[in-house]
TORMI-80089 format. One record per residue (C-alpha): residue number from 1; x negated, y, z; residue in three letters. Coordinates in Angstrom, 2 decimals. Layout:
BEGIN
   lumvo        px        py        pz   baza
     NUM         X         Y         Z    ALA
...
This chain:
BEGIN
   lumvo        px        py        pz   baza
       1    125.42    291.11   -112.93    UNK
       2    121.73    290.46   -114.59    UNK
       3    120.88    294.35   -113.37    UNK
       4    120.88    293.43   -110.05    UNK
       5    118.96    290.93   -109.85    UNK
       6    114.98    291.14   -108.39    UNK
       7    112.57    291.74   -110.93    UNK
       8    111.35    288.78   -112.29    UNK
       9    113.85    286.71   -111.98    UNK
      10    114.31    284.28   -114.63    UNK
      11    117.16    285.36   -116.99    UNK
      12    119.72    282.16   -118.17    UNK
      13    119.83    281.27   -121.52    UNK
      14    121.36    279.11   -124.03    UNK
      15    121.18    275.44   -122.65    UNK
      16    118.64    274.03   -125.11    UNK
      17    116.66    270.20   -125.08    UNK
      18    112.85    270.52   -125.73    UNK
      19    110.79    267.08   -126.83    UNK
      20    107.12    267.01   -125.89    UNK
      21    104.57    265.08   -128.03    UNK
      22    101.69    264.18   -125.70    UNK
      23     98.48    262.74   -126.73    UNK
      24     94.76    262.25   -125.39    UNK
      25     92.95    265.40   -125.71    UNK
      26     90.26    266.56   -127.53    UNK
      27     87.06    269.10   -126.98    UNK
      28     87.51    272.49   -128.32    UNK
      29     84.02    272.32   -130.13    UNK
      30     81.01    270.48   -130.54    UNK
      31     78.69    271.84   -128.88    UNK
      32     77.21    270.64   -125.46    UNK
      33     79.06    272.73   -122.84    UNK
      34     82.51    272.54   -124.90    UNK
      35     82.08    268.58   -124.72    UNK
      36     80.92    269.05   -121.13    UNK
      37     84.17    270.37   -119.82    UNK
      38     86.36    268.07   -121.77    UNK
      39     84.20    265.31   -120.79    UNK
      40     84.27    266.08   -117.34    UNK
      41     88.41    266.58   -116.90    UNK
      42     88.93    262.87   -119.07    UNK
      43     86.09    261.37   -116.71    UNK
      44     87.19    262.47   -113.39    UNK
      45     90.48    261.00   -114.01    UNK
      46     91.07    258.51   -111.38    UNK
      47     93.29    256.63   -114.28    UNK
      48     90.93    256.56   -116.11    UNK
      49     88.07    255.48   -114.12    UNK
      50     88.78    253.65   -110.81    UNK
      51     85.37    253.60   -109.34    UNK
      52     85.19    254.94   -106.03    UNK
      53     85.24    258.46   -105.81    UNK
      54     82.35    259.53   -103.65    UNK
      55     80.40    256.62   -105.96    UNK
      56     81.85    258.09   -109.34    UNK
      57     81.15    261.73   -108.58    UNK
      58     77.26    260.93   -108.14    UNK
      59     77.83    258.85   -111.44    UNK
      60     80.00    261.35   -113.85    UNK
      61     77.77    264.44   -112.32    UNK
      62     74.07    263.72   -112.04    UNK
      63     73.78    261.22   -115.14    UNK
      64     77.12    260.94   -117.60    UNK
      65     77.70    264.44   -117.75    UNK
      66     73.70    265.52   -117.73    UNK
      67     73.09    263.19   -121.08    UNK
      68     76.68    262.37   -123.11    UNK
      69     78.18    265.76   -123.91    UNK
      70     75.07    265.77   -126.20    UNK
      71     75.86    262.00   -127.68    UNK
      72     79.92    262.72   -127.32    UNK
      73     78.90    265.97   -129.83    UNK
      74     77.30    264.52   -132.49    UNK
      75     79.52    261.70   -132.70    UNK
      76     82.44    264.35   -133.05    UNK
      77     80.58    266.78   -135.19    UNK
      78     80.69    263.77   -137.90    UNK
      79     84.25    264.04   -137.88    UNK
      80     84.93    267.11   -137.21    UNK
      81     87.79    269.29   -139.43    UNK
      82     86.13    272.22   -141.09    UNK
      83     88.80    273.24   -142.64    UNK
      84     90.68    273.57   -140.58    UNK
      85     87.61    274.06   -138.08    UNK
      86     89.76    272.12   -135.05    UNK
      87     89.30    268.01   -134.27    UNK
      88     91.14    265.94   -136.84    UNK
      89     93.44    264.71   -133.45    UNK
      90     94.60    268.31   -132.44    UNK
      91     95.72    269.26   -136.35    UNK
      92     97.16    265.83   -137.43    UNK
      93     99.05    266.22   -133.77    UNK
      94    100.22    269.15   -134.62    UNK
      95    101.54    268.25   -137.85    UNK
      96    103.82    265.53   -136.08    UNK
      97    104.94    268.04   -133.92    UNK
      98    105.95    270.55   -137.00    UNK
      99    107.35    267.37   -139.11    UNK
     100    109.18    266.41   -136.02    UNK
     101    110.62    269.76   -135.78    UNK
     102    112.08    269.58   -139.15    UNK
     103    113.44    265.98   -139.16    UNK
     104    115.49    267.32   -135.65    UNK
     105    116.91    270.71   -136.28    UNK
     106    116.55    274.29   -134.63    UNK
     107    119.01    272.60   -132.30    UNK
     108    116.09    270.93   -130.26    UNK
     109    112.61    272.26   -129.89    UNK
     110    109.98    270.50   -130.17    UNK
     111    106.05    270.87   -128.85    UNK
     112    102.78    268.87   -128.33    UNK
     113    100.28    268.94   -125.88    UNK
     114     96.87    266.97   -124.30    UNK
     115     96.43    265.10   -121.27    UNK
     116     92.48    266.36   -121.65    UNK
     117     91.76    270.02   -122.82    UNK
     118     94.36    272.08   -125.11    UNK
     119     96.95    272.82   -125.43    UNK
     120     97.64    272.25   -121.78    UNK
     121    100.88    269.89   -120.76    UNK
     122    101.60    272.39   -117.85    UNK
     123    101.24    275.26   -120.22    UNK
     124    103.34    273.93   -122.87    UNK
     125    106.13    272.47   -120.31    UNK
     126    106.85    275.46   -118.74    UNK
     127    106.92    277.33   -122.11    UNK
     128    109.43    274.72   -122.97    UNK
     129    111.22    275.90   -120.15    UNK
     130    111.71    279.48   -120.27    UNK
     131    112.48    278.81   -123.70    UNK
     132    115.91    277.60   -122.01    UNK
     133    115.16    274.00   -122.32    UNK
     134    117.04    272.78   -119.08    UNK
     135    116.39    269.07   -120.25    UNK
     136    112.88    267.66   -121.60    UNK
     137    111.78    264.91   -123.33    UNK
     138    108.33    263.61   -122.62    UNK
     139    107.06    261.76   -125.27    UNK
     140    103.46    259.86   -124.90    UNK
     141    102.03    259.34   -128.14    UNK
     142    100.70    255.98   -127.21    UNK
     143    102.26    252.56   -128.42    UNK
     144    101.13    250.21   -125.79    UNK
     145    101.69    251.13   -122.41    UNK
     146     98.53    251.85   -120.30    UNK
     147     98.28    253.68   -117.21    UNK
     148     95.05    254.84   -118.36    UNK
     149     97.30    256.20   -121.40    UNK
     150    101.04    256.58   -120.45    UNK
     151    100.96    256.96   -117.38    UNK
     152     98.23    259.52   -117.39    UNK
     153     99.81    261.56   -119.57    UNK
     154    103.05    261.61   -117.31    UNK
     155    101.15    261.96   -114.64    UNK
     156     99.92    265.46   -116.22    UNK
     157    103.64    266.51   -116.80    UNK
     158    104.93    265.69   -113.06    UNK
     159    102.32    267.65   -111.38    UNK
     160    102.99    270.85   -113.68    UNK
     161    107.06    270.04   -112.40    UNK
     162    105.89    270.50   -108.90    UNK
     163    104.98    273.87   -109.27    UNK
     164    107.72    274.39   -110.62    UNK
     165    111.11    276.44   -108.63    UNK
     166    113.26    275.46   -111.68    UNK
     167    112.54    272.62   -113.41    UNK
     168    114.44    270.76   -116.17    UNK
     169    115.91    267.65   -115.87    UNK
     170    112.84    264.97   -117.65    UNK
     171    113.36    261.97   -119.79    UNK
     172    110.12    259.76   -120.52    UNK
     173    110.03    257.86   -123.36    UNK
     174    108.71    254.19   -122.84    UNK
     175    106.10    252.11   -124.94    UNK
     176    107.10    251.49   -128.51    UNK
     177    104.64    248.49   -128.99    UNK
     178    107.01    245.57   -130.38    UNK
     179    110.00    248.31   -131.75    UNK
     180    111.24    247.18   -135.18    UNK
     181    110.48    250.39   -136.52    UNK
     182    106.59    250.31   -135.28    UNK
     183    106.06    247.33   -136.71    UNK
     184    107.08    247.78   -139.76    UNK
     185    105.18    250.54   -140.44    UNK
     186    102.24    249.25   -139.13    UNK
     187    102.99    246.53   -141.78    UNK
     188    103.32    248.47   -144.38    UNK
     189    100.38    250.86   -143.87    UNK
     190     98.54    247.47   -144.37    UNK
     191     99.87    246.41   -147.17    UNK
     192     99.53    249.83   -148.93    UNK
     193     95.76    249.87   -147.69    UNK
     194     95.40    246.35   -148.71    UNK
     195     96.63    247.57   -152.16    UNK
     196     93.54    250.18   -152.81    UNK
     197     90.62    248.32   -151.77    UNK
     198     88.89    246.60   -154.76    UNK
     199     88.60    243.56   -153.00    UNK
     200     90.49    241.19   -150.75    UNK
     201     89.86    240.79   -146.96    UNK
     202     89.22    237.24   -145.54    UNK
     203     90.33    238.77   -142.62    UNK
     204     92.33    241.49   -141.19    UNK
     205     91.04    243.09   -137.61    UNK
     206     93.28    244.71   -135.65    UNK
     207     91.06    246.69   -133.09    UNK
     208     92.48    248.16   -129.86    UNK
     209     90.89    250.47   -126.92    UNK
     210     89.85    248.74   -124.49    UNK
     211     89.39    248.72   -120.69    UNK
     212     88.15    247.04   -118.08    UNK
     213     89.17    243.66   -117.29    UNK
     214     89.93    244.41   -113.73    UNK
     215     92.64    246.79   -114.85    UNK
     216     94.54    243.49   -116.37    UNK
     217     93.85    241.60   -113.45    UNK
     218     95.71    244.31   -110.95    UNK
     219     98.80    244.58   -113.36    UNK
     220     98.32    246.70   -116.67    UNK
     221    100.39    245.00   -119.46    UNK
     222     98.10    246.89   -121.81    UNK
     223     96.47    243.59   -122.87    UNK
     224     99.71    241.41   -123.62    UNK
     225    101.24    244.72   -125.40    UNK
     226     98.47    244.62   -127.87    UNK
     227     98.53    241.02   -128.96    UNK
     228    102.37    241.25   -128.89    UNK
     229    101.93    244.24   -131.54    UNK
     230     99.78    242.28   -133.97    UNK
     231    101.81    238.78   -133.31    UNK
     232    104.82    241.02   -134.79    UNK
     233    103.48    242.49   -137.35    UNK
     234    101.59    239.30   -138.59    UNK
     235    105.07    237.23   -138.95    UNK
     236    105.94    240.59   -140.33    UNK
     237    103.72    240.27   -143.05    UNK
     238    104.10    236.34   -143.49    UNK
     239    100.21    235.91   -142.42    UNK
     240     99.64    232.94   -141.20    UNK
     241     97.53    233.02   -137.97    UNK
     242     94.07    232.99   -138.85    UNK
     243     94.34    236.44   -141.22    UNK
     244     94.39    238.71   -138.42    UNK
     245     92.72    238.93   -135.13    UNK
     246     92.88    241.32   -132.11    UNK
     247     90.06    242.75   -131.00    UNK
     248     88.86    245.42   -128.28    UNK
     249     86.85    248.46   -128.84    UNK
     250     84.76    251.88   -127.11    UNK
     251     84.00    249.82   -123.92    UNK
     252     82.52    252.22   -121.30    UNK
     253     79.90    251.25   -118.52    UNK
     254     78.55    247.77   -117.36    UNK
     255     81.64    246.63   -115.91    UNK
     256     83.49    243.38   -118.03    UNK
     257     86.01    244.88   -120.49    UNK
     258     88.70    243.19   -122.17    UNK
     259     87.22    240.48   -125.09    UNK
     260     86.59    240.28   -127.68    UNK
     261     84.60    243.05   -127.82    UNK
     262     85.31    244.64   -132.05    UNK
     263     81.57    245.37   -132.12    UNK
     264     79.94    241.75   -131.48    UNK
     265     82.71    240.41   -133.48    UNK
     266     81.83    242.04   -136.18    UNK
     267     78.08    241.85   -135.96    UNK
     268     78.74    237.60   -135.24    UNK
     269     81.59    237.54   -137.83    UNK
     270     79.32    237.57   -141.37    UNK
     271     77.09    234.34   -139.98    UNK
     272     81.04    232.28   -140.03    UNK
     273     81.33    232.87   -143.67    UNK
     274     83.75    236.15   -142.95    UNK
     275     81.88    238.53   -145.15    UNK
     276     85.11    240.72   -146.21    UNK
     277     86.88    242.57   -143.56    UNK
     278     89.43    245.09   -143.37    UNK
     279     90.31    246.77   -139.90    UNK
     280     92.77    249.36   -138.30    UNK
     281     93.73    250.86   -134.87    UNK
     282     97.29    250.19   -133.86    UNK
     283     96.92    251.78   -130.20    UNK
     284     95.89    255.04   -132.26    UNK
     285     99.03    256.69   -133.32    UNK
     286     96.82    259.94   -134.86    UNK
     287     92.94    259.22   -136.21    UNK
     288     90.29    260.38   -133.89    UNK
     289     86.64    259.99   -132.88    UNK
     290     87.28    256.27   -132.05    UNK
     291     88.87    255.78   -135.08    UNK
     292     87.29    257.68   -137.90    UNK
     293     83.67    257.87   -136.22    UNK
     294     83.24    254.50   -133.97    UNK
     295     85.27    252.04   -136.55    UNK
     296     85.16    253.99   -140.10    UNK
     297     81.69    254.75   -139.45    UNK
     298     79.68    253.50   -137.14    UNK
     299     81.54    249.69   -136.49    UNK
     300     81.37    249.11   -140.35    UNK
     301     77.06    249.88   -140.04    UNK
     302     77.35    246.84   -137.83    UNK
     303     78.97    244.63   -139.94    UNK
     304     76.92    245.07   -143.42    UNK
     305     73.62    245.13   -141.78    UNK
     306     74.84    241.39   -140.02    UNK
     307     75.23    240.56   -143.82    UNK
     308     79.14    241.55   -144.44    UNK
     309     79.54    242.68   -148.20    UNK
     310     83.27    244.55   -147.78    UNK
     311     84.49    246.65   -145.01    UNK
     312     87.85    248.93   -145.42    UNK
     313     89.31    251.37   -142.59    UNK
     314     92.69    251.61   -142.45    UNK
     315     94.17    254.83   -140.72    UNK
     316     96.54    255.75   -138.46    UNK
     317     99.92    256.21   -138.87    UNK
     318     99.27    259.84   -138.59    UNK
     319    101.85    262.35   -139.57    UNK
     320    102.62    259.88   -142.95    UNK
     321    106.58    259.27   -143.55    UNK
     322    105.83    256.01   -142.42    UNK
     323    104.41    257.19   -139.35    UNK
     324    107.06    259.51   -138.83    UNK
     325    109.70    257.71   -139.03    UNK
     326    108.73    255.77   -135.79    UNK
     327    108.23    258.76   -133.91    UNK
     328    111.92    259.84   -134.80    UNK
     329    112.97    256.79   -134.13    UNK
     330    111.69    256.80   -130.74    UNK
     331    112.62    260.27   -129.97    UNK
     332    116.56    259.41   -131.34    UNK
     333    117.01    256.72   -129.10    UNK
     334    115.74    258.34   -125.92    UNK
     335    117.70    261.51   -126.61    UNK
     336    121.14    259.44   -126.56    UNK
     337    123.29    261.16   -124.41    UNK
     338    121.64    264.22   -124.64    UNK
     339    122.31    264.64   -128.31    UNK
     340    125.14    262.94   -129.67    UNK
     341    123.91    260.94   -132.98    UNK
């Protein structure tokens, strides 16, 4: 029957299930144009930014994109993989997707992609898809749910189905933020960083990206996700209140973000007799510039120079056992019914 069929008509295949890790995005390179156009794509998002659009274009155009890209570059270039000459989110991204891969069997296939630059989500869904996956998990790489974030990041996905003529049936896979699994991993990626330092934090920071305050106000749960994740994993832990804070970092623009703001509480935090601090990213599921330039680097600047003596980083879950373990647990439970087991 298949020879008489037009040309180019897709052939059938096996039925198969494909499970797509999505995460931010990342620039291609450092230098000022490659930061331009990734800039540019994560800036014009109206998710991302909800300032007028005629107002916003003038904005992004004539002034963010004329002076960041050069800022956004060096900032990167500090962190930047040269090994593996790629951004440290891209190749620890791809590792989850490879680990994944292993932990599920040929029986499922499993991808990543970015919501900002490459891979592409419409690029690697419809590769999914003429790879015979007739069913697709969508899986956004973000603990608490944003629609700067999640959403986003689905968004991306739907409008590569539309141009679609055959598309495969799509699962999303909701916020993880107060799953058992999360949390305990979180708590024990403390503990074991806890273990190495050479000195013992009078306080714990637990420092999530922000965004504006307005967003909260129209109906994000971002904000009550976030202090519902460190709530857990401080009776986790057996902390008693006062050992870890929540905090909000990378604020963008004049407008009020979400408080407190990581940097001022960290510059105000050595004059209260907190001089030892150790911090860590829980909305980061993968280290990235925000992580391993803005708190690693460039947050822990603030706090010595206010008169802090200890400051410790604590990284992302990454592609650690730890770390994957939640994403498999995730990805288990939202296949049920698909995949039996």
């Amino acid at each position: 029957m298949s020879e008489h069929l037009p040309e180019g008509h897709p052939t059938i295949t096996a039925r198969k299930i494909g499970v797509l890790l999505l995460n931010l995005g990342t620039p291609d390179a450092t230098d000022y144009w490659s930061m331009r156009r990734y800039l540019k794509e994560f800036l014009s998002d109206a998710r991302v930014i909800e300032t007028p659009r005629i107002i916003w274009w003038f904005v992004l155009n004539l002034i963010v994109l004329t002076f960041r890209p050069k800022k956004s570059g060096a900032a990167y270039d500090k962190i930047w993989d040269r090994e593996a000459g790629d951004s440290p989110l891209r190749v620890i991204t791809a590792s989850q997707s490879e680990k994944l891969q292993d932990r599920l069997g040929d029986t499922i296939l499993v991808d990543f992609a970015m919501r900002y630059g490459n891979p592409a989500t419409e690029t690697k869904l419809k590769a999914l898809q003429a790879a015979g996956c007739d069913r697709v998990l969508l899986v956004p790489l973000y603990p608490q749910y944003s629609a700067t974030t999640t959403a986003t990041a689905n968004d991306k996905a739907f409008d590569a189905l539309k141009t679609m003529r055959w598309q495969p049936a799509i699962r999303t896979a909701p916020a993880y933020f107060d799953d058992p699994a999360y949390v305990a991993a979180l708590a024990k990626s403390i503990t074991d960083g806890l273990a190495k330092l050479d000195f013992e934090p009078d306080l714990v920071i637990t420092s999530y990206h922000g965004m504006p305050k307005s967003y909260l106000e129209k109906g994000d749960p971002y904000h009550c996700h976030c202090f519902k994740t460190t709530r857990l994993v401080r009776e986790k832990l057996g902390w008693a209140p006062e050992k870890m804070m929540v905090s909000f970092q990378s604020r963008f623009g004049p407008e009020e973000w979400l408080q407190p703001y990581t940097d001022e509480t960290l510059a105000a935090l050595p004059s209260k007799g907190i001089k030892k601090v150790a911090i860590l990213a829980p909305a980061f599921s993968v280290d990235c510039l925000e992580t391993l330039e803005e708190l690693a680097m460039e947050n822990r600047d603030i706090f010595l120079e206010a008169g802090g003596t200890d400051y410790a980083y604590i990284p992302c879950l990454n592609d650690s056992e730890e770390g994957m373990d939640v994403i498999e647990t995730v990805v288990r439970r939202e296949l049920s019914g698909w995949v039996e087991g």
